[in-house]
PDB file with one MODEL, atoms N, CA, C and O in Angstrom:
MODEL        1
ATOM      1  N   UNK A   1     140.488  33.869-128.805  1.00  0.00           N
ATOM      2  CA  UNK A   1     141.933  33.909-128.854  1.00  0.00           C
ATOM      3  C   UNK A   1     142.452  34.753-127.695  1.00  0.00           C
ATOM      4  O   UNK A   1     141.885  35.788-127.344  1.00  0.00           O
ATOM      5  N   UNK A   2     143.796  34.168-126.985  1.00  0.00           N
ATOM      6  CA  UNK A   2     144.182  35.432-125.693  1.00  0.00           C
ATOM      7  C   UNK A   2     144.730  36.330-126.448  1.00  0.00           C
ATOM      8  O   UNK A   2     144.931  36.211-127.657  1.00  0.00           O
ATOM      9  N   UNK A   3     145.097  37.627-125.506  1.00  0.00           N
ATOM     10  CA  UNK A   3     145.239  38.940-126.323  1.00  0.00           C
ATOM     11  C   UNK A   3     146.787  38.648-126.266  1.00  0.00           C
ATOM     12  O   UNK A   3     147.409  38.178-125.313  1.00  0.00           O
ATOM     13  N   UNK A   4     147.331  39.079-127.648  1.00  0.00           N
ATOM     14  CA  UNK A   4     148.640  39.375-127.888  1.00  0.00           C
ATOM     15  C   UNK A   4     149.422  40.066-126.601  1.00  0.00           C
ATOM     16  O   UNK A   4     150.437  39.489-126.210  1.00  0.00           O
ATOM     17  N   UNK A   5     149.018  41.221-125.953  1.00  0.00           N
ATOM     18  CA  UNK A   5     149.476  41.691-124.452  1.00  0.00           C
ATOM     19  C   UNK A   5     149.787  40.586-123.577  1.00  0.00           C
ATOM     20  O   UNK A   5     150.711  40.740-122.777  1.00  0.00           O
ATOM     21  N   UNK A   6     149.225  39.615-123.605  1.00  0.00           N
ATOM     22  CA  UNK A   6     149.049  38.509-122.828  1.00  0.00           C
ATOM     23  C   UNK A   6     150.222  36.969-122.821  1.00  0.00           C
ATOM     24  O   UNK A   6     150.393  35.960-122.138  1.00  0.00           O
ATOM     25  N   UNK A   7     150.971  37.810-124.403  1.00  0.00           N
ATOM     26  CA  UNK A   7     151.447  36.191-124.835  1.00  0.00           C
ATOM     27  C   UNK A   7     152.915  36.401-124.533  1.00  0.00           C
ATOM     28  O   UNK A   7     153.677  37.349-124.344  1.00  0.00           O
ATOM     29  N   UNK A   8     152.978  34.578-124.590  1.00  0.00           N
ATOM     30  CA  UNK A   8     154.720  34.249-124.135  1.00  0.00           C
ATOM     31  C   UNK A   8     155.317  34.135-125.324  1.00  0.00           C
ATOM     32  O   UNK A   8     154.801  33.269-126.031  1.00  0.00           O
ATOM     33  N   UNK A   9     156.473  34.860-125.924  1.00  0.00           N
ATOM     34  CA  UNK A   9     156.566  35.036-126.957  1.00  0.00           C
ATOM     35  C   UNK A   9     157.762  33.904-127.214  1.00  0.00           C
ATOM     36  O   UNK A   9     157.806  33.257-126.168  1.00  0.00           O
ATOM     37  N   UNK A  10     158.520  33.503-127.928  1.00  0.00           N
ATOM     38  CA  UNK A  10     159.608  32.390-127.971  1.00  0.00           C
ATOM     39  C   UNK A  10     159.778  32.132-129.402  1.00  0.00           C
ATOM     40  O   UNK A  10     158.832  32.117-130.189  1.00  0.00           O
ATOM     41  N   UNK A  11     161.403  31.862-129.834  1.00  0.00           N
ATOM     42  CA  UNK A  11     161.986  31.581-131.116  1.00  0.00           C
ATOM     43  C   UNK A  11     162.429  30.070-130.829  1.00  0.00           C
ATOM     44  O   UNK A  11     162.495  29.429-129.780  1.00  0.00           O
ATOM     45  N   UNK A  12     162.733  29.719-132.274  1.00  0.00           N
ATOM     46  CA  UNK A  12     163.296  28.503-132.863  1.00  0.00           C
ATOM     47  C   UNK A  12     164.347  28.192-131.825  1.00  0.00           C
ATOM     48  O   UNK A  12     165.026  29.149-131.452  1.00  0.00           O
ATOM     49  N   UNK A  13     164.619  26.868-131.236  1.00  0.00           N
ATOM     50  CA  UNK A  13     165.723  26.755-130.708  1.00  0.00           C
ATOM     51  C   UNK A  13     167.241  26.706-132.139  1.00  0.00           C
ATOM     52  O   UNK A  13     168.396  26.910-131.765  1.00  0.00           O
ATOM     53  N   UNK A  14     166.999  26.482-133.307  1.00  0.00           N
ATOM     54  CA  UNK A  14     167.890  26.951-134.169  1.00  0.00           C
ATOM     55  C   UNK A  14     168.070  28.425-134.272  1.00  0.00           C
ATOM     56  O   UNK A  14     168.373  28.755-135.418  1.00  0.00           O
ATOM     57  N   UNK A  15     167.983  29.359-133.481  1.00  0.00           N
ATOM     58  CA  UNK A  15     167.998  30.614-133.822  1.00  0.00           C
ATOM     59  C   UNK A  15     169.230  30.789-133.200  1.00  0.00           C
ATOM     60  O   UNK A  15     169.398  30.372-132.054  1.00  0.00           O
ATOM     61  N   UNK A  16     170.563  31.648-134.131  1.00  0.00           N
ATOM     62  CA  UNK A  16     171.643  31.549-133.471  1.00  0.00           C
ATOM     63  C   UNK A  16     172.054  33.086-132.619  1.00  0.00           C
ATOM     64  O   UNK A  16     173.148  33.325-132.108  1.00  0.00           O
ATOM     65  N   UNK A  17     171.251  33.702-132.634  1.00  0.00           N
ATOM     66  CA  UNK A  17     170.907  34.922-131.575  1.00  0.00           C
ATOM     67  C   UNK A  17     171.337  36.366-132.219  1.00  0.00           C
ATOM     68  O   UNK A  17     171.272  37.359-131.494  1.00  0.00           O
ATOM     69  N   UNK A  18     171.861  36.514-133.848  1.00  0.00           N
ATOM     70  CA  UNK A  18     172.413  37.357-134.406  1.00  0.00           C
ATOM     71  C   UNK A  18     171.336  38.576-134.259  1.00  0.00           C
ATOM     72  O   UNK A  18     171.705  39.712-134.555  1.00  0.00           O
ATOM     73  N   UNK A  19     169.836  38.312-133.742  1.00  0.00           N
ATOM     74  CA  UNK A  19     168.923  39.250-133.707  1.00  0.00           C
ATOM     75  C   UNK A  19     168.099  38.970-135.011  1.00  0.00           C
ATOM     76  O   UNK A  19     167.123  39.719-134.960  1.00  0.00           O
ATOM     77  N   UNK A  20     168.063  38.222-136.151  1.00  0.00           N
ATOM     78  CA  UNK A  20     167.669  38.225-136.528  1.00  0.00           C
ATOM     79  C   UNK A  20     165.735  37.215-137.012  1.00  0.00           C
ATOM     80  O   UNK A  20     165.140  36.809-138.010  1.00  0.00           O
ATOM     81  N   UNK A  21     165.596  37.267-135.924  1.00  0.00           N
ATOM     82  CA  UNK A  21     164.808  36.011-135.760  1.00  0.00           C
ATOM     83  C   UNK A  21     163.517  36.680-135.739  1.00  0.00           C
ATOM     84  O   UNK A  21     163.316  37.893-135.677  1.00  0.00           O
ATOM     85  N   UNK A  22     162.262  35.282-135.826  1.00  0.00           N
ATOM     86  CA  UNK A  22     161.020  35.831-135.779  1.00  0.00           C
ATOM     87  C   UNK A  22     160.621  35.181-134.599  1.00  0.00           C
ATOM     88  O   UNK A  22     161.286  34.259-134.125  1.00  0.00           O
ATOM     89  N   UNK A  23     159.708  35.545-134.152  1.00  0.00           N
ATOM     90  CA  UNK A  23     159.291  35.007-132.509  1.00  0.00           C
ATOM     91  C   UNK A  23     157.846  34.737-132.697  1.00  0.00           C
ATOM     92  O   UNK A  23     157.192  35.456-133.453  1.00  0.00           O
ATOM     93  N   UNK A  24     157.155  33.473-131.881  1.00  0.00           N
ATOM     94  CA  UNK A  24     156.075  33.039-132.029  1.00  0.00           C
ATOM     95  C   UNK A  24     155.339  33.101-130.853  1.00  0.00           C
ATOM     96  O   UNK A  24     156.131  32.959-129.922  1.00  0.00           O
ATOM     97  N   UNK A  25     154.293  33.233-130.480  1.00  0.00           N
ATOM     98  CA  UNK A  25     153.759  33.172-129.401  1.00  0.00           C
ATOM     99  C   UNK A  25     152.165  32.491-129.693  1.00  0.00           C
ATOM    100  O   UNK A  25     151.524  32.820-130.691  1.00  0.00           O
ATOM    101  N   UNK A  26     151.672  31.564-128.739  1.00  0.00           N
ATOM    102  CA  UNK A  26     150.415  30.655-128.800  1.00  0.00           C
ATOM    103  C   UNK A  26     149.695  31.275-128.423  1.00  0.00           C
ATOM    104  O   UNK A  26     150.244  31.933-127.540  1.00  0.00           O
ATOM    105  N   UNK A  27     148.145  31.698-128.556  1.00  0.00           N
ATOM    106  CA  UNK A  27     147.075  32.656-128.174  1.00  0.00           C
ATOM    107  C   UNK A  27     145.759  31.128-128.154  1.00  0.00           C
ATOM    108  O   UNK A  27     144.732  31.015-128.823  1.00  0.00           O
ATOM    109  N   UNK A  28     146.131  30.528-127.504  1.00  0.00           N
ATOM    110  CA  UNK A  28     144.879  29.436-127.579  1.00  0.00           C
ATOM    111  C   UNK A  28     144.358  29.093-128.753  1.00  0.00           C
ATOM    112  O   UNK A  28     144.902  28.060-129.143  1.00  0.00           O
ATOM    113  N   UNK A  29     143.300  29.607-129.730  1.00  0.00           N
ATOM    114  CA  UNK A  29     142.871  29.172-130.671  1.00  0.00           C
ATOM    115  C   UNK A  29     143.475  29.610-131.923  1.00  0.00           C
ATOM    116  O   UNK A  29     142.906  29.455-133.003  1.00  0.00           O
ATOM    117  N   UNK A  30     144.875  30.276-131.765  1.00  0.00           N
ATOM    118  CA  UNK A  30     146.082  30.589-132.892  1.00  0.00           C
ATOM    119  C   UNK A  30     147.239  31.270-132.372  1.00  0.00           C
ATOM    120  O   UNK A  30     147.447  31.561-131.194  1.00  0.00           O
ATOM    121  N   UNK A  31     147.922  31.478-133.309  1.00  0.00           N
ATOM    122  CA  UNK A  31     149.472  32.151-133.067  1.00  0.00           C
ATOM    123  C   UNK A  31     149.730  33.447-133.332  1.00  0.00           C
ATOM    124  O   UNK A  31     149.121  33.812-134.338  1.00  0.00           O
ATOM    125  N   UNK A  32     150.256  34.123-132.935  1.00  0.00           N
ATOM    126  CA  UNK A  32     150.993  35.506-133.401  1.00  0.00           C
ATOM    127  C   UNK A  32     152.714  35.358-133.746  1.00  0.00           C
ATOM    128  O   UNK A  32     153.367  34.576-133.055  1.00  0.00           O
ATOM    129  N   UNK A  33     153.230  35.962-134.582  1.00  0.00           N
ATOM    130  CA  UNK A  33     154.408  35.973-134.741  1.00  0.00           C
ATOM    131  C   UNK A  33     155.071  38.240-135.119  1.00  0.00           C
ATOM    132  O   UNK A  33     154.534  39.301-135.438  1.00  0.00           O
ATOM    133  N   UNK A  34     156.033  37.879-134.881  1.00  0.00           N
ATOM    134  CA  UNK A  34     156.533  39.514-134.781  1.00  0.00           C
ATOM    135  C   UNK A  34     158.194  38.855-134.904  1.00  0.00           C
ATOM    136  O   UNK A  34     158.808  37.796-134.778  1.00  0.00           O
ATOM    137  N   UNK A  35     158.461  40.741-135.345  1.00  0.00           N
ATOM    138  CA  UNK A  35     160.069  40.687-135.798  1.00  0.00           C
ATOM    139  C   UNK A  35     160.818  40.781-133.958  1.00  0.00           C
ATOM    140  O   UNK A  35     160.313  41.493-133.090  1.00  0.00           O
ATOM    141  N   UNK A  36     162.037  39.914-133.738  1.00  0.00           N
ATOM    142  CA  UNK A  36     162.306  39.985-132.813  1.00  0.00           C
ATOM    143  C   UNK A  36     163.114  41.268-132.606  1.00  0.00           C
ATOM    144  O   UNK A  36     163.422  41.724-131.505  1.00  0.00           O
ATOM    145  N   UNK A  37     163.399  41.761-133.720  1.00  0.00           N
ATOM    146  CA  UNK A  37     164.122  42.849-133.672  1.00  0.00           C
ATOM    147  C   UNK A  37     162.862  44.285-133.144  1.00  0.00           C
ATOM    148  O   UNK A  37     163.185  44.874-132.113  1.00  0.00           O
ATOM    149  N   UNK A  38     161.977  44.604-133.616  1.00  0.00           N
ATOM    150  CA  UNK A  38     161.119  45.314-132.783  1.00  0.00           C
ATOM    151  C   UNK A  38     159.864  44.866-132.558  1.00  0.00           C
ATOM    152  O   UNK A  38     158.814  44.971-133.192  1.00  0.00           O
ATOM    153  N   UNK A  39     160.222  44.247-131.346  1.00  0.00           N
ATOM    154  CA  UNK A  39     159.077  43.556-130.295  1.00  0.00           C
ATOM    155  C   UNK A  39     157.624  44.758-130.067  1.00  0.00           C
ATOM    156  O   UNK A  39     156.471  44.366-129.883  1.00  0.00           O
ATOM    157  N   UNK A  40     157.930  45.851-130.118  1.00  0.00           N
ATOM    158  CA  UNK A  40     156.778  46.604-130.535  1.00  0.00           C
ATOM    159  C   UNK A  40     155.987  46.837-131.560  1.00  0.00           C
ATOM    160  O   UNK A  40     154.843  47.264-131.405  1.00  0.00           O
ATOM    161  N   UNK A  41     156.503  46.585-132.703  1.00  0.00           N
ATOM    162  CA  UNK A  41     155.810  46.255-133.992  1.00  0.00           C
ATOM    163  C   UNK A  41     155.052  46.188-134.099  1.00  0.00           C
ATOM    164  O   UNK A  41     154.382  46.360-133.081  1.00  0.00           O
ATOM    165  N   UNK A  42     154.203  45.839-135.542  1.00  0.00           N
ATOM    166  CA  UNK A  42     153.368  44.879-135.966  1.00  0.00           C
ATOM    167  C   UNK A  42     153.386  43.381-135.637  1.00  0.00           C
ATOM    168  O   UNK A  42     154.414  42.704-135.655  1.00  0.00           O
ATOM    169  N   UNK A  43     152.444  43.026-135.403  1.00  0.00           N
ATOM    170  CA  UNK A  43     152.036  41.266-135.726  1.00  0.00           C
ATOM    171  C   UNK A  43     151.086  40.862-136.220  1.00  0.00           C
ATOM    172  O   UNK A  43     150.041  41.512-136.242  1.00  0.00           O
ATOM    173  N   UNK A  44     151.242  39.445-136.845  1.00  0.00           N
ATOM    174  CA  UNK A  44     150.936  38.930-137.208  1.00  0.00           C
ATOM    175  C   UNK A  44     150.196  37.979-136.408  1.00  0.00           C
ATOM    176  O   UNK A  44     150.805  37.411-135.501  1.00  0.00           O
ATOM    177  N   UNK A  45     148.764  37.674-136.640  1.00  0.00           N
ATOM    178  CA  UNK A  45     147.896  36.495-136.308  1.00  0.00           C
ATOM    179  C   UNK A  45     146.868  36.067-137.073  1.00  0.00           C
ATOM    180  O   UNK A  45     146.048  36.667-137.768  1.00  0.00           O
ATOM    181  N   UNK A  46     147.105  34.603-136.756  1.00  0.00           N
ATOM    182  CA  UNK A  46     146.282  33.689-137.839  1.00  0.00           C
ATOM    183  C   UNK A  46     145.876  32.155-136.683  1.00  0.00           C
ATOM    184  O   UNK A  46     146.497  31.708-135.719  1.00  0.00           O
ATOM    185  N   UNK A  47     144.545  31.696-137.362  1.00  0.00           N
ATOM    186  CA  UNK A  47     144.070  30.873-136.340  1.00  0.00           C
ATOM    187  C   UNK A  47     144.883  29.365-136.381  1.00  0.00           C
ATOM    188  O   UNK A  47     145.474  28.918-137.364  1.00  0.00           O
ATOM    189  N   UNK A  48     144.780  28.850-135.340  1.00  0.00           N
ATOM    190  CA  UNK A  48     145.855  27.280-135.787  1.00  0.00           C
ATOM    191  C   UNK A  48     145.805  26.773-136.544  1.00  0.00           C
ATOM    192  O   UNK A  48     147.002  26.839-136.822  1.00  0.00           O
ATOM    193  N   UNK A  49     145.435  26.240-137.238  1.00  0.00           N
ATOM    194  CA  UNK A  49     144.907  25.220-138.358  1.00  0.00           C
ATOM    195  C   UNK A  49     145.504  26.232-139.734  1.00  0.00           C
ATOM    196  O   UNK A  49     146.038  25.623-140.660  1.00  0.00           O
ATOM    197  N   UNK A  50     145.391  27.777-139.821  1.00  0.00           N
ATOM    198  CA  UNK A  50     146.175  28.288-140.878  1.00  0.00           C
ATOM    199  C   UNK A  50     148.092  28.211-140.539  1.00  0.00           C
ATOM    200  O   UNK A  50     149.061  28.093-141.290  1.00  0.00           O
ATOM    201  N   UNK A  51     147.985  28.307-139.480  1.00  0.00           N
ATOM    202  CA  UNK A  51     149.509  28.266-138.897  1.00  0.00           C
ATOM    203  C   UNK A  51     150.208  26.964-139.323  1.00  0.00           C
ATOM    204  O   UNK A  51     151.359  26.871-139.748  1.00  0.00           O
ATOM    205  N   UNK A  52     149.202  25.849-139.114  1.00  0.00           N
ATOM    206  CA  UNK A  52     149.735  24.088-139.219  1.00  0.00           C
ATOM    207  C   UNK A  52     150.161  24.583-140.698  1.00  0.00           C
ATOM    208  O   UNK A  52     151.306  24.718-141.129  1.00  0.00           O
ATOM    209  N   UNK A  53     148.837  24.836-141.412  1.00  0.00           N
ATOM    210  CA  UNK A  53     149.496  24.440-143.104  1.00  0.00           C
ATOM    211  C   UNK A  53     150.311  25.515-143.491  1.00  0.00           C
ATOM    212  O   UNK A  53     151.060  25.276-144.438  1.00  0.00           O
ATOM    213  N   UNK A  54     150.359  26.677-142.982  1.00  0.00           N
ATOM    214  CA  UNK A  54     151.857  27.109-143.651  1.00  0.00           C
ATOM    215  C   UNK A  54     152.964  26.598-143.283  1.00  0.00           C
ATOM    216  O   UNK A  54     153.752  26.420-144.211  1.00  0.00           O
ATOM    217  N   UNK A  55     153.356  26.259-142.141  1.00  0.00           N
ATOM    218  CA  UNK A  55     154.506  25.357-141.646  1.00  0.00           C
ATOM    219  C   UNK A  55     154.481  23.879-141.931  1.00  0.00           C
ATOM    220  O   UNK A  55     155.326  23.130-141.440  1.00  0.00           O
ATOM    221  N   UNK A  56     153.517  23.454-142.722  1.00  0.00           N
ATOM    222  CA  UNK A  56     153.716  22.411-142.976  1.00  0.00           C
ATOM    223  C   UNK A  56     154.283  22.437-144.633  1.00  0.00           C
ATOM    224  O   UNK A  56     155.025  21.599-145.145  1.00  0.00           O
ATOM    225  N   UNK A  57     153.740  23.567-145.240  1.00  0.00           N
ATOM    226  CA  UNK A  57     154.277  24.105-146.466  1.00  0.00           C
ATOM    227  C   UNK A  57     155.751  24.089-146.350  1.00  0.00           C
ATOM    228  O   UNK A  57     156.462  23.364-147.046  1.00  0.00           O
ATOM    229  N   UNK A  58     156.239  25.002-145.348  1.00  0.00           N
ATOM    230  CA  UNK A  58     157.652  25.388-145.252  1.00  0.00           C
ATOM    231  C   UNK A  58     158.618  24.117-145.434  1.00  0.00           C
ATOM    232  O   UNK A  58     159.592  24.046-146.182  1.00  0.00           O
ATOM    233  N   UNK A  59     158.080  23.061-144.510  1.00  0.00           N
ATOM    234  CA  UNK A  59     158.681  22.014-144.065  1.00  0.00           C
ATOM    235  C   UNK A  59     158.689  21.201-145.533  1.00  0.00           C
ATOM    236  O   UNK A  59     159.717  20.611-145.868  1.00  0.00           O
ATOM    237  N   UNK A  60     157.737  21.195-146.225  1.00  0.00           N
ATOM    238  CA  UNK A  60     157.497  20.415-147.479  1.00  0.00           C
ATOM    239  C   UNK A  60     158.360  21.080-148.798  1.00  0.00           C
ATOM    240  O   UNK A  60     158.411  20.677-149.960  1.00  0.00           O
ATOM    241  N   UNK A  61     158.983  22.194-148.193  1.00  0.00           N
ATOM    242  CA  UNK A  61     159.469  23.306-149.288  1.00  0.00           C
ATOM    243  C   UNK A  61     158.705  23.995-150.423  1.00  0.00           C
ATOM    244  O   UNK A  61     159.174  24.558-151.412  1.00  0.00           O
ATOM    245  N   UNK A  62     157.053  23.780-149.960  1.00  0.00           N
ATOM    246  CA  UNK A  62     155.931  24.896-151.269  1.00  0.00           C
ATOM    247  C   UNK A  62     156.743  25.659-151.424  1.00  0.00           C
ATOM    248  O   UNK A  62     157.859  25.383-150.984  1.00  0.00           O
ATOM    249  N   UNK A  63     156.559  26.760-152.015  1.00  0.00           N
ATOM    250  CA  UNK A  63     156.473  28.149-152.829  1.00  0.00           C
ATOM    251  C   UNK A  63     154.670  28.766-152.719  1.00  0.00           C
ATOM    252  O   UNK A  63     154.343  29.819-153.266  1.00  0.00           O
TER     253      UNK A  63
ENDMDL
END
């Protein structure tokens, strides 16, 4: 996976810029996501294939 230091980070083009958004960034063999509000934070990473099925959850409306 590339190192989080390394990544291009980018939100939803639905994000209407109130600051409240989460930001995603691609690391080759998975994603990281972080609060856009402090870009220094914590993040989050998980390998692709866990990323597909939670967003495919979201999209399906799971719980």
């Amino acid at each position: 996976m590339k190192r989080v230091d390394d990544a291009e980070w980018f939100k939803s083009s639905h994000s209407n810029g109130n600051g409240n958004c989460v930001e995603v960034a691609h690391l080759g063999a998975g994603v990281a996501v972080r609060d856009s509000k402090v870009q220094a934070g914590p993040v989050l990473t998980c390998a692709a294939g866990g990323w597909r099925a939670f967003i495919g959850s979201v999209v399906r409306g799971e719980r």
